[in-house]
N, CA, C and O atoms as a CHARMM CRD file, in Angstrom:
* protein
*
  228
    1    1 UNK  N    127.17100 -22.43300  52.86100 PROA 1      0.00000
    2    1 UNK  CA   126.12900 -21.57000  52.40100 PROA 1      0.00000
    3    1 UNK  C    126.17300 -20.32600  53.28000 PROA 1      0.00000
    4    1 UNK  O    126.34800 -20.46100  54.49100 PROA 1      0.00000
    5    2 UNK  N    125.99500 -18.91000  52.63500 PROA 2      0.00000
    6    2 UNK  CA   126.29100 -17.51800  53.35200 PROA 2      0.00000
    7    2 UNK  C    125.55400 -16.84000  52.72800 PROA 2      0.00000
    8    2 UNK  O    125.44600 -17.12500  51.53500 PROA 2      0.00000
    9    3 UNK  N    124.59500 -15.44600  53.37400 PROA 3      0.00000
   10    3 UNK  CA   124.34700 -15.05700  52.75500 PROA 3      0.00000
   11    3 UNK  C    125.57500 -13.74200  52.50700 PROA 3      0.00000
   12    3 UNK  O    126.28100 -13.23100  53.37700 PROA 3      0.00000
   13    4 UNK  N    125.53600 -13.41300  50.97000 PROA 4      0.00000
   14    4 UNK  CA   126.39700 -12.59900  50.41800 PROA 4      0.00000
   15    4 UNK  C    126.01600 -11.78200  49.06700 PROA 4      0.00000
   16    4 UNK  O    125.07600 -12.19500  48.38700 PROA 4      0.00000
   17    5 UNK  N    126.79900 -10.52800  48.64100 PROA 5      0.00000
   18    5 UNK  CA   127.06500 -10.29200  47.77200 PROA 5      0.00000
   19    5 UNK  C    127.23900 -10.40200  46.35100 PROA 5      0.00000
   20    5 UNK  O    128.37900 -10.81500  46.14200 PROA 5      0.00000
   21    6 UNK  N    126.46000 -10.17100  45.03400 PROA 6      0.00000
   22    6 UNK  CA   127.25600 -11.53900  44.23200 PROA 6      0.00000
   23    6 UNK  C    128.76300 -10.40800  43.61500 PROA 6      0.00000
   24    6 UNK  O    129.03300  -9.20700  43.64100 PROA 6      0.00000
   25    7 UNK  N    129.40300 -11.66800  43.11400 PROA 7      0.00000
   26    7 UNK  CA   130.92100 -11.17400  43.07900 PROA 7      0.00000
   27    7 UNK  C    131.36400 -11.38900  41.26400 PROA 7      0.00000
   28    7 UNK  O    130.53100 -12.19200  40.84600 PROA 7      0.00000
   29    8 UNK  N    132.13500 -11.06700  40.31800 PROA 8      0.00000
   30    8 UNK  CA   131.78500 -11.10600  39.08800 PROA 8      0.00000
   31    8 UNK  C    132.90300 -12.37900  39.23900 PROA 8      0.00000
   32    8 UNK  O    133.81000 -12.70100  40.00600 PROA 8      0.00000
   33    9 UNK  N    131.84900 -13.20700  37.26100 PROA 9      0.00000
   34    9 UNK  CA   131.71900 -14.46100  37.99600 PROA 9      0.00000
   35    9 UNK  C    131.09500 -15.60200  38.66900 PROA 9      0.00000
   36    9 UNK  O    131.46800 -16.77300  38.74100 PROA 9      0.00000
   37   10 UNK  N    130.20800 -15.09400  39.07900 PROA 10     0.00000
   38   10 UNK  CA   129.23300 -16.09100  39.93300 PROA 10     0.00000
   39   10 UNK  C    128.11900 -16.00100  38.97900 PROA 10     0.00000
   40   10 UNK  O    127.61900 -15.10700  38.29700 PROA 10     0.00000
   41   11 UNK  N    127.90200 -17.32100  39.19200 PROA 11     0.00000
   42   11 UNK  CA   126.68800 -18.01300  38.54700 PROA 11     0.00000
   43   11 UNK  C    125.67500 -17.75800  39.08300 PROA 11     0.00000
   44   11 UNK  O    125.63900 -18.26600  40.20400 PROA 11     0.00000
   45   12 UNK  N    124.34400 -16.90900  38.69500 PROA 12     0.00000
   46   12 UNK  CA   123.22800 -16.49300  39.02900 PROA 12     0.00000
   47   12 UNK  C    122.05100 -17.64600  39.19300 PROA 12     0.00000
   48   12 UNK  O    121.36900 -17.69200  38.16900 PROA 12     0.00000
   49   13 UNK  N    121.64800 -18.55100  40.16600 PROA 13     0.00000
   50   13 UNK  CA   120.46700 -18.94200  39.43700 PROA 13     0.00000
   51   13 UNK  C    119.01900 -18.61400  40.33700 PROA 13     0.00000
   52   13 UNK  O    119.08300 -18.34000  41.53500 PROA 13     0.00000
   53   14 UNK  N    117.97500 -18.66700  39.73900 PROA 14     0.00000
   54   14 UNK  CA   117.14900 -17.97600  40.79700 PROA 14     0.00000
   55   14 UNK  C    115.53700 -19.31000  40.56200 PROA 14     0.00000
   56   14 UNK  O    115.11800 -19.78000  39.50400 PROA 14     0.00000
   57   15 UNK  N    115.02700 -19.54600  41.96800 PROA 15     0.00000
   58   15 UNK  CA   114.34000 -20.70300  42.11700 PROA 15     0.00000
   59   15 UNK  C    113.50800 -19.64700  43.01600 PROA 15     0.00000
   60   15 UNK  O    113.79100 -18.96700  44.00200 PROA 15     0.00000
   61   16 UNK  N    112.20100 -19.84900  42.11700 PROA 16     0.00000
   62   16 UNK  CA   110.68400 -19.38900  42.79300 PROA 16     0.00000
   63   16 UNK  C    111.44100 -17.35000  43.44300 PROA 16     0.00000
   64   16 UNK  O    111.92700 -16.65500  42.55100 PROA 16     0.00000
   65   17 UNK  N    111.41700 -17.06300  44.16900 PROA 17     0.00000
   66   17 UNK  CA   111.56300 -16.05400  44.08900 PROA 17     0.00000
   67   17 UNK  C    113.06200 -15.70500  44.55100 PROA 17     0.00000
   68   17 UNK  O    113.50600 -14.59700  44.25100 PROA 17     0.00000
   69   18 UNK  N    113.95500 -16.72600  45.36100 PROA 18     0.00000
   70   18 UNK  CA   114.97300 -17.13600  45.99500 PROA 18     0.00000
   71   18 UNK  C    116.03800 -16.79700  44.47600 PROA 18     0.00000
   72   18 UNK  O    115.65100 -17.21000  43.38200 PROA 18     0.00000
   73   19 UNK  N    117.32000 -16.04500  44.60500 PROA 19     0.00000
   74   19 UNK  CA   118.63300 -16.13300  44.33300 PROA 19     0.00000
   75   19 UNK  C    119.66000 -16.74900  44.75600 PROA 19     0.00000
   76   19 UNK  O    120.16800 -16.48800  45.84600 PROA 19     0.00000
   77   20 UNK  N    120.17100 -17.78600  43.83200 PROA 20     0.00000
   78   20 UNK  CA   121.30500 -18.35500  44.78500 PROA 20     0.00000
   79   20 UNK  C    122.58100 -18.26400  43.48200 PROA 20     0.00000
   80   20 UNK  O    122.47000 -18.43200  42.26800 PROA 20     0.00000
   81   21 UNK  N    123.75000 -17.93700  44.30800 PROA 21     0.00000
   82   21 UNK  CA   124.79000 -17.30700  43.79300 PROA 21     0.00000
   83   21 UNK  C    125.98700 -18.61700  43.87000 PROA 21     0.00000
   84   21 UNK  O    126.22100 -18.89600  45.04600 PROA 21     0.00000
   85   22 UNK  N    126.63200 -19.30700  43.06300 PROA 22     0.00000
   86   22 UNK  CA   127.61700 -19.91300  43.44800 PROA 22     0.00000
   87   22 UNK  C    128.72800 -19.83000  42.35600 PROA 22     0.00000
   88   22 UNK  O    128.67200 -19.57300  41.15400 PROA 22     0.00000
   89   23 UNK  N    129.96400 -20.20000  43.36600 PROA 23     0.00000
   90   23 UNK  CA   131.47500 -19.27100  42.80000 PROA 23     0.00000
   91   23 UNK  C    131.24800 -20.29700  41.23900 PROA 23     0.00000
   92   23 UNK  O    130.59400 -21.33300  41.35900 PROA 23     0.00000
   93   24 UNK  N    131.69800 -20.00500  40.14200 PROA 24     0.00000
   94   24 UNK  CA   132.25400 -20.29600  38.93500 PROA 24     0.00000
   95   24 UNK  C    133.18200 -21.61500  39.09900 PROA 24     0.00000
   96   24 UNK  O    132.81000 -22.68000  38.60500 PROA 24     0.00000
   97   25 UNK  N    134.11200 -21.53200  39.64100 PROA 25     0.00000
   98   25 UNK  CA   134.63600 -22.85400  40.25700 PROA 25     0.00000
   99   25 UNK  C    133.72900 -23.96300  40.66800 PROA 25     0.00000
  100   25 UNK  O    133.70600 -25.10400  40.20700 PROA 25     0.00000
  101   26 UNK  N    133.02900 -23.48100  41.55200 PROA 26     0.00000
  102   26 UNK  CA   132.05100 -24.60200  42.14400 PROA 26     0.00000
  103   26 UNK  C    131.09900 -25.51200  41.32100 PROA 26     0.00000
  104   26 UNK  O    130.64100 -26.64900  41.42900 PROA 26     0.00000
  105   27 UNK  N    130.99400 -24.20600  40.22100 PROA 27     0.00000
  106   27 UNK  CA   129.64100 -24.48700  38.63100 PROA 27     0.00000
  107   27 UNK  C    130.17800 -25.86100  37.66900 PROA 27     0.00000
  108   27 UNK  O    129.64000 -26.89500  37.27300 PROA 27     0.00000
  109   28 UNK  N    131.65000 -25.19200  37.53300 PROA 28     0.00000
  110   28 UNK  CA   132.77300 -25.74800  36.76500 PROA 28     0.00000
  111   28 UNK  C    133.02500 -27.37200  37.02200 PROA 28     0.00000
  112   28 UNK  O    132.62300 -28.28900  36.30500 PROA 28     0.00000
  113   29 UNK  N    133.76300 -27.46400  38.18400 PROA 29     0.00000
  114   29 UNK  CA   133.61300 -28.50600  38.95100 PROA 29     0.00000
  115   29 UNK  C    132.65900 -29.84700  39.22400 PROA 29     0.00000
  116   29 UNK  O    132.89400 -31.04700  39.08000 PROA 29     0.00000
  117   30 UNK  N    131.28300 -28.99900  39.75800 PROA 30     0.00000
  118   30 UNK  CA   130.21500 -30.35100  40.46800 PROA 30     0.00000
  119   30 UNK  C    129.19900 -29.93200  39.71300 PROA 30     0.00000
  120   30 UNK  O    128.28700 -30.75900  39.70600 PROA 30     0.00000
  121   31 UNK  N    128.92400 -28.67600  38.87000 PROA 31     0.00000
  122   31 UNK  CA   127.41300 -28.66000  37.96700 PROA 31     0.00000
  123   31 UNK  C    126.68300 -27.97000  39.49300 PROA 31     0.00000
  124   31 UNK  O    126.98300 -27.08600  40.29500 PROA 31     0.00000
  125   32 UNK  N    125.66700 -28.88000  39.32900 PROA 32     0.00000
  126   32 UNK  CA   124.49300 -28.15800  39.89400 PROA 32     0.00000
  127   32 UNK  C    124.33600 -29.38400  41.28300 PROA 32     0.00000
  128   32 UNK  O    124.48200 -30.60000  41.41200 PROA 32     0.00000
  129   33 UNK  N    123.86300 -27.93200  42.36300 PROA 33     0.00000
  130   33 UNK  CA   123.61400 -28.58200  43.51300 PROA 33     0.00000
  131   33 UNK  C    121.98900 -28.85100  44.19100 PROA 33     0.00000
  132   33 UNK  O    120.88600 -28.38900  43.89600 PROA 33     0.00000
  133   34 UNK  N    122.48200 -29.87900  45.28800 PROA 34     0.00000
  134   34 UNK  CA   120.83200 -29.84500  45.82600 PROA 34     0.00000
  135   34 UNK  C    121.12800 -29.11000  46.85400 PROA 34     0.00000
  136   34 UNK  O    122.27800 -28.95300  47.26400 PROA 34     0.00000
  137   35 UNK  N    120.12300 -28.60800  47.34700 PROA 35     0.00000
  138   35 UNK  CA   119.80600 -27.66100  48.86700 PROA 35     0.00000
  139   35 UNK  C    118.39600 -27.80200  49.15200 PROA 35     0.00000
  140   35 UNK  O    117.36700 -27.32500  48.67300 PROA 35     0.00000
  141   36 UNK  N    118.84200 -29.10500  50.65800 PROA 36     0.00000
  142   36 UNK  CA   117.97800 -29.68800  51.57800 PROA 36     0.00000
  143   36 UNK  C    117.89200 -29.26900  52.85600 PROA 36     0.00000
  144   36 UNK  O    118.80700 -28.66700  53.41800 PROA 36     0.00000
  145   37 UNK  N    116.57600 -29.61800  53.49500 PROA 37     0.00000
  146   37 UNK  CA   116.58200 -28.84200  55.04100 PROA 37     0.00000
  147   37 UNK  C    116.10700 -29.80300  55.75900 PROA 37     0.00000
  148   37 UNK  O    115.41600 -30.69400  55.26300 PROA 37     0.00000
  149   38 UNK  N    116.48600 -29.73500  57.30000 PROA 38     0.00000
  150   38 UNK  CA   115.95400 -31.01200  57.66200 PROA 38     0.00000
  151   38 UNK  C    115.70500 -30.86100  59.38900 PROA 38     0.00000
  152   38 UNK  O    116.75300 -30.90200  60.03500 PROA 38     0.00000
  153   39 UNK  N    114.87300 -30.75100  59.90900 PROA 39     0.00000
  154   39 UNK  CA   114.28300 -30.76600  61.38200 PROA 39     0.00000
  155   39 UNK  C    113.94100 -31.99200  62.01700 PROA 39     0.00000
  156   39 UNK  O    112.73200 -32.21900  62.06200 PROA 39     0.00000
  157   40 UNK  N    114.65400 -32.79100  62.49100 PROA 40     0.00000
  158   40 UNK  CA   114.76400 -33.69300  63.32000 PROA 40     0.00000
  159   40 UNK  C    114.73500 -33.96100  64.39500 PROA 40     0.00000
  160   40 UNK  O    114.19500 -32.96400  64.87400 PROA 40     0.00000
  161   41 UNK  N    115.01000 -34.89300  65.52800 PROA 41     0.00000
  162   41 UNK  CA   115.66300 -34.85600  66.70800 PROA 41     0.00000
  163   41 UNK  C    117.01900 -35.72800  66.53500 PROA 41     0.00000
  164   41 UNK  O    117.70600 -36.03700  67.50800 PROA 41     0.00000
  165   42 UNK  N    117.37100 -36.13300  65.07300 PROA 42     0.00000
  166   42 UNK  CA   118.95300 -36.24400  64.44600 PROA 42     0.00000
  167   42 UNK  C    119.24100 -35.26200  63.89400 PROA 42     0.00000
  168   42 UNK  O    120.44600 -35.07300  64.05900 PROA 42     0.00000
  169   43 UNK  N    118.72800 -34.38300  63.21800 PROA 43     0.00000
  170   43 UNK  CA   119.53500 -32.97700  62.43800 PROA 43     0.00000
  171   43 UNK  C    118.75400 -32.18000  62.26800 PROA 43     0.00000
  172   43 UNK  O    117.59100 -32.36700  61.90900 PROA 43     0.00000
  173   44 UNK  N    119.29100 -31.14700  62.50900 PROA 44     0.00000
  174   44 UNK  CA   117.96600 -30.02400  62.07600 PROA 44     0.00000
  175   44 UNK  C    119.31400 -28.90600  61.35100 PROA 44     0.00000
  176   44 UNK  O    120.43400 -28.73600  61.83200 PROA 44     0.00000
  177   45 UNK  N    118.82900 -28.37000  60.27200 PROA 45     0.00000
  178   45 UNK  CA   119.92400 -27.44000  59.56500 PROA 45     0.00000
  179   45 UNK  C    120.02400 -27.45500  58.16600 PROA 45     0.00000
  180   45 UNK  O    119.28200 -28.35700  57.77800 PROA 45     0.00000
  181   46 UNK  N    120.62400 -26.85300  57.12100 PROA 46     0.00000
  182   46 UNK  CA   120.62800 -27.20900  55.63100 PROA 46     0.00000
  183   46 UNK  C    122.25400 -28.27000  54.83900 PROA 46     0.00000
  184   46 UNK  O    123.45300 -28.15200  55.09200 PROA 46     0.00000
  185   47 UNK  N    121.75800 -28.90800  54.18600 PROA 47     0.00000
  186   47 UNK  CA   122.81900 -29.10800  53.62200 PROA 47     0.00000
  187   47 UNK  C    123.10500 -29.40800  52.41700 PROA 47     0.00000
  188   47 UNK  O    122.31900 -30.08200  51.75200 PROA 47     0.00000
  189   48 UNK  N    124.75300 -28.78700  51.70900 PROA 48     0.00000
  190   48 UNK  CA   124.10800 -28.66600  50.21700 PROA 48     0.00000
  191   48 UNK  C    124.79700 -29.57400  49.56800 PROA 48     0.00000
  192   48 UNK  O    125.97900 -29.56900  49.91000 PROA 48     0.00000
  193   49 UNK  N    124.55200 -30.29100  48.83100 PROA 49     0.00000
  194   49 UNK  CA   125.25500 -31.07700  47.99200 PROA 49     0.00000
  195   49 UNK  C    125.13400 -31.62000  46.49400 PROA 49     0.00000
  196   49 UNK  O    124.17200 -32.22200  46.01700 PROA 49     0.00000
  197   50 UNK  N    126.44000 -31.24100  45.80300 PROA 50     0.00000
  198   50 UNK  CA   126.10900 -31.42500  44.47800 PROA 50     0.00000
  199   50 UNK  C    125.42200 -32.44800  43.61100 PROA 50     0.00000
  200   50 UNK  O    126.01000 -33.45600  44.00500 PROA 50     0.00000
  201   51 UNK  N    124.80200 -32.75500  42.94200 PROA 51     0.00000
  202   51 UNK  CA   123.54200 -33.63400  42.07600 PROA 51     0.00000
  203   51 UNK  C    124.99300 -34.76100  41.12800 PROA 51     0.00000
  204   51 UNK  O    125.78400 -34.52100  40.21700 PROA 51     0.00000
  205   52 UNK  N    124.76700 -35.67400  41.77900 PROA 52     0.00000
  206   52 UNK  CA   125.62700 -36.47700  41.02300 PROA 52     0.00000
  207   52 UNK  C    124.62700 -37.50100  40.05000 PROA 52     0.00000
  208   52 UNK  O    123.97500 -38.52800  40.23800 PROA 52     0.00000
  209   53 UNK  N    124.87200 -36.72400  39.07800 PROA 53     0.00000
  210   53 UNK  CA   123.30800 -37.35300  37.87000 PROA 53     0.00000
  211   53 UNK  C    124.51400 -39.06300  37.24300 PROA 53     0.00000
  212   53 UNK  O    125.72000 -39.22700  37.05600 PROA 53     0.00000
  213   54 UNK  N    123.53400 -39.76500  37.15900 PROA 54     0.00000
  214   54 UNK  CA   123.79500 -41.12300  36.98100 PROA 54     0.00000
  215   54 UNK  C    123.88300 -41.91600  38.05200 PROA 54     0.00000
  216   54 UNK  O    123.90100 -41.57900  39.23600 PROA 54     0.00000
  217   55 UNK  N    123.95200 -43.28300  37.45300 PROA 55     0.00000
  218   55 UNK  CA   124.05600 -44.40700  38.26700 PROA 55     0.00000
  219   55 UNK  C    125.26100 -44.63100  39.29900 PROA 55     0.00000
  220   55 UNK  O    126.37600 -44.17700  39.04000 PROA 55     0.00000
  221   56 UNK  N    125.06500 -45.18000  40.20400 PROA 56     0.00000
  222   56 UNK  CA   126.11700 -44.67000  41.41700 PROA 56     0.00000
  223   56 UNK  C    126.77800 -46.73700  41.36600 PROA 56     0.00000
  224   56 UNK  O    125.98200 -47.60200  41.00000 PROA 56     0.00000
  225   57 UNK  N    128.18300 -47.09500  41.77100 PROA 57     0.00000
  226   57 UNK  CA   128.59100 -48.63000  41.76400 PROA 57     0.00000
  227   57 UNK  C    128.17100 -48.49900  43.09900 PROA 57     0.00000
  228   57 UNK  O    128.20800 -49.46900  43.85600 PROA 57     0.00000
């Protein structure tokens, strides 16, 4: 995650007032991601990871 530019191509999506930009590849690929935050005294930082919709073995 960076903040950047958007580049043509990139998938626009925008949540509450926030823009988030991700490459076409990435869209293509995994769909749609989560972006979590987390303050701990195990982790503190974001991390993003794609929504794997369905049942998991």
């Amino acid at each position: 995650m960076a903040l950047d530019e958007p580049k043509e191509g990139d998938t626009k999506t925008e949540v509450y007032d926030f823009i988030f930009l991700t490459e076409k590849d990435l869209t293509e690929n995994f769909g749609a991601f989560t972006i979590d935050y987390s303050d701990n005294w195990l982790r503190r930082g974001f991390s993003v990871m794609p929504d794997r919709g369905g049942a998991s073995c």
